[in-house]
N, C-alpha and C positions, 0 to 999 in steps of 0.2 A: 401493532402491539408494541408497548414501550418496552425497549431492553432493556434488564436486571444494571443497575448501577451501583460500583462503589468506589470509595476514595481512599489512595494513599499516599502516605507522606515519605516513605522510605522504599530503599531497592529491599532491603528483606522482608518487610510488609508485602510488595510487589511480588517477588517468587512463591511466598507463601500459596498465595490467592493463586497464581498461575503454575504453581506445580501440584495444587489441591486435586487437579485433574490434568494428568496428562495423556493424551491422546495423540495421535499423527491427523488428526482433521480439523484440528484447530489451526486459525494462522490468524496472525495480530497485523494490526496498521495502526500507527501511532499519526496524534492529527494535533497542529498546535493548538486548533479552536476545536473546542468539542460539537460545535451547533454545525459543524459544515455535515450536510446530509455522506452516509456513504455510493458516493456517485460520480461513476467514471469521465472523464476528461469530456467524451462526447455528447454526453449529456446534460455538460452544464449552457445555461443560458445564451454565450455566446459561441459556444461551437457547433449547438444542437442545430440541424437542419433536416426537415420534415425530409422524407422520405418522398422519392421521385416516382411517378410511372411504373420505372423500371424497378424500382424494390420495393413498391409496391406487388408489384408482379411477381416478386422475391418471397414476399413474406414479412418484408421489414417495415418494422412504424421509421426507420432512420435510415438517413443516407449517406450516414459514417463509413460505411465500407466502400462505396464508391468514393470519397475522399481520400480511404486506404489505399484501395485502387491507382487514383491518379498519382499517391506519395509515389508507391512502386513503381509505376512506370517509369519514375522522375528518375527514383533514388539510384539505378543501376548507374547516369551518370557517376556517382561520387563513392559507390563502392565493388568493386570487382566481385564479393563473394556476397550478395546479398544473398539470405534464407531464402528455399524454395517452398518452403514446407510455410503454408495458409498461418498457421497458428503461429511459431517461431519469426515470420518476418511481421506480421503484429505487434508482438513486444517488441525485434526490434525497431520497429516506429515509434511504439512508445516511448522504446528510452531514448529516442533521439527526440522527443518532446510533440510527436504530435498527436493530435486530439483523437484518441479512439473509443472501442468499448470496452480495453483493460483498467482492470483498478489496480496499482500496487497494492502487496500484502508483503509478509514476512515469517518464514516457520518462527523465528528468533523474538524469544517476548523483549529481550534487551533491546536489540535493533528499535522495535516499535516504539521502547519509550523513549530511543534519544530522537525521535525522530517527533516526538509528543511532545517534549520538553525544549527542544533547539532553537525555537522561535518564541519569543520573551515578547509576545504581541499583545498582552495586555486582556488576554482571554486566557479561561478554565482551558489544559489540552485533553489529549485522550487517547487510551489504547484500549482501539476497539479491536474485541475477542472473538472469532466468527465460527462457526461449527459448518462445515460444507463438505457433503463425500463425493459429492458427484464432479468427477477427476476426467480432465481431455486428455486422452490418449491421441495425438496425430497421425493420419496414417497419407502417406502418398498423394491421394485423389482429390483433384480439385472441388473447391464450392462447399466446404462442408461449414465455410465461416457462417451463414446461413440458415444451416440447417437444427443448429443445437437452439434449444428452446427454453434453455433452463438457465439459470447463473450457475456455472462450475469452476474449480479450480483448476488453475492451465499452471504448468511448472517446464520453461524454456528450458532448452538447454543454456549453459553459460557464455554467450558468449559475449562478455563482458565480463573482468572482474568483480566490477561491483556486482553482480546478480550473485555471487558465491559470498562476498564478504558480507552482503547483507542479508544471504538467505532467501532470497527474494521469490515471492510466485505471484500471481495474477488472478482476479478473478474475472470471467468473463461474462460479458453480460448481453443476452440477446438484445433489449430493449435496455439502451443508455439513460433512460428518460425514467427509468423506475429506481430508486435508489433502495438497498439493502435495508429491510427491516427487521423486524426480532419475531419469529415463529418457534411452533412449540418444538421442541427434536424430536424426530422420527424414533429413536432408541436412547429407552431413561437412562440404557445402563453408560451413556455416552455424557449425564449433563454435568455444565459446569457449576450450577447453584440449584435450589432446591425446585424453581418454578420451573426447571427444565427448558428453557428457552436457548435458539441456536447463536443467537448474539449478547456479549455481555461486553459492559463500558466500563474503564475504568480512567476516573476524573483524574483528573492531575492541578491543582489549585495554582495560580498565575503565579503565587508568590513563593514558592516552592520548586520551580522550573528550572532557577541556575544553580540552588542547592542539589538537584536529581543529576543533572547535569554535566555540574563537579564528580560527583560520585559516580558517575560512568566511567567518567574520564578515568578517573583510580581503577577501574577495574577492564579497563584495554578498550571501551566501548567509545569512539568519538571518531570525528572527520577523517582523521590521519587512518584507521581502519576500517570504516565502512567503505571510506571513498580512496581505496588503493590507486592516488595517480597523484601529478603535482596539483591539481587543482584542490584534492582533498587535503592533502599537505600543508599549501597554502593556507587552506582556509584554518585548518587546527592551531597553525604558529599566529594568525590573526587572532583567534577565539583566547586563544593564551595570552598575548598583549594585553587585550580588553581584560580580561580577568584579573590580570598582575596589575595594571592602571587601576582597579577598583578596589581590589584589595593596600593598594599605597594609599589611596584618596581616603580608605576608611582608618587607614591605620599610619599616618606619616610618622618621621621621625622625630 
C-alpha cells in the first residue's frame, strides 16, 4: 500500500504536520534519497545471505544472526564490557557498523530531518513517519533473537552518547529482506492523516536541503549536537567553512 505523502518547505510547516498528532508510537528516520526502500542493513543486496541448514532449522529465511554470532565471538577481543543481553549487543553491532536486522529510527522529528536534509545528493529526501506498538522488552534468556515474528520497536539502553543526543530507537525486523510498508492502523483514534495508514512520508525537495539545514543549525539541531564527540565537532567546523566559502562566493566584496 503506498503511504500518505506530503511536502514541506519550512521547520514550522514541518512541526505543524508532526505535532498535528502527537503520540509515543510514532518514531521518524530521516533519508537523504526518498526512493531507498525502508530496509535494514541486512537486507540489502550485498549483505543479504540466504539462510543456512541451521537457521533454516531456526526459523530464519536469513543468516544474519549467525554473522551476529561470529561479530560477538570476535568483538570481546576489543571490548571488556560487551552487552549480554541478545537485543542490546545487536545495536551495539549496529552502531559499530555491521550489517544486521536493526533499522535506525528517532523519537525526535528534528533529528530525522537533519538527517534528511545533510546529504545535498541530488535527490528528493525524506522523513518517514512510522506508527509501531509492538515494543521489545529484553529479558535474561538466551535465543529469543529468533523467536519475535513481527517488526517491533527495540529502545537500547544508552550506551553511547549519540543514542541519547539523537533519540535514537530501532526497529527490529524478523525477515531483513521484507522492507516496511504503509498498512492501515489497528486504532483510528491513533491516525496521522485521514486514510488512517501506519506510515507517512514527508518529501524534502533537493533544492531546499541547505536552506532546512541552515535553519537547524539556528535552532541547536546539527553535527556539533547529535554527534557529541570530536568527530561530530569536526565535522560541524567543516559543514561551517563550506557554508561561509558559499556564502562569500555569492556575495564577495
Amino acid at each position: 500500500m503506498k503511504p500518505t505523502e506530503y511536502q514541506i518547505a519550512s521547520i514550522p510547516q514541518f512541526l505543524e504536520l508532526i505535532l498535528h498528532n502527537p503520540t509515543p508510537f510514532w518514531v521518524y528516520r530521516g533519508q537523504s534519497d526518498i526512493s531507498w526502500p525502508l530496509l535494514p542493513k541486512a537486507g540489502r543486496q550485498e549483505y543479504f545471505l540466504k539462510a543456512t541448514d541451521v537457521w533454516i532449522a531456526r526459523g530464519q529465511s536469513s543468516s544474519d544472526l549467525g554473522r551476529f554470532d561470529n561479530w560477538r565471538n570476535k568483538a570481546v577481543a576489543f571490548c571488556e564490557h560487551l552487552p549480554e543481553n541478545d537485543f542490546e549487543c545487536l545495536a551495539f553491532a549496529q552502531h559499530y557498523g555491521l550489517a544486521t536486522r536493526l533499522l535506525d529510527w528517532t523519537e525526535n522529528p528534528l533529528v530525522a530531518l537533519f538527517f534528511a536534509v545533510e546529504e545535498h545528493n541530488g535527490a528528493d529526501g525524506a522523513v518517514f513517519c512510522y506508527y509501531q506498538e509492538h515494543v521489545i522488552v529484553p529479558v535474561p534468556e538466551e535465543g529469543l533473537l529468533g523467536l519475535i515474528d513481527k517488526v517491533a520497536i527495540y529502545k537500547s539502553r544508552p550506551f553511547d552518547r549519540r543514542i541519547i543526543a539523537q533519540a535514537g530507537v530501532f526497529t527490529y525486523h524478523p525477515d531483513p529482506k521484507i522492507p516496511i510498508e504503509a498498512k492501515p492502523l489497528p486504532d483510528q483514534k491513533t491516525k496521522f492523516t485521514t486514510d488512517g495508514l501506519d506510515l507517512v512520508v514527508i518529501r524534502i525537495a533537493t533544492d531546499i536541503k541547505p536552506i532546512l539545514q541552515r535553519m537547524l543549525d539556528e535552532i541547536g539541531v546539527n553535527r556539533k549536537t547529535l554527534f557529541p564527540d570530536l568527530d561530530g565537532l569536526s565535522n560541524f567546523v567543516n559543514w561551517q567553512t563550506r557554508y561561509y566559502a558559499m556564502l562569500n562566493k555569492k556575495n564577495p566584496d
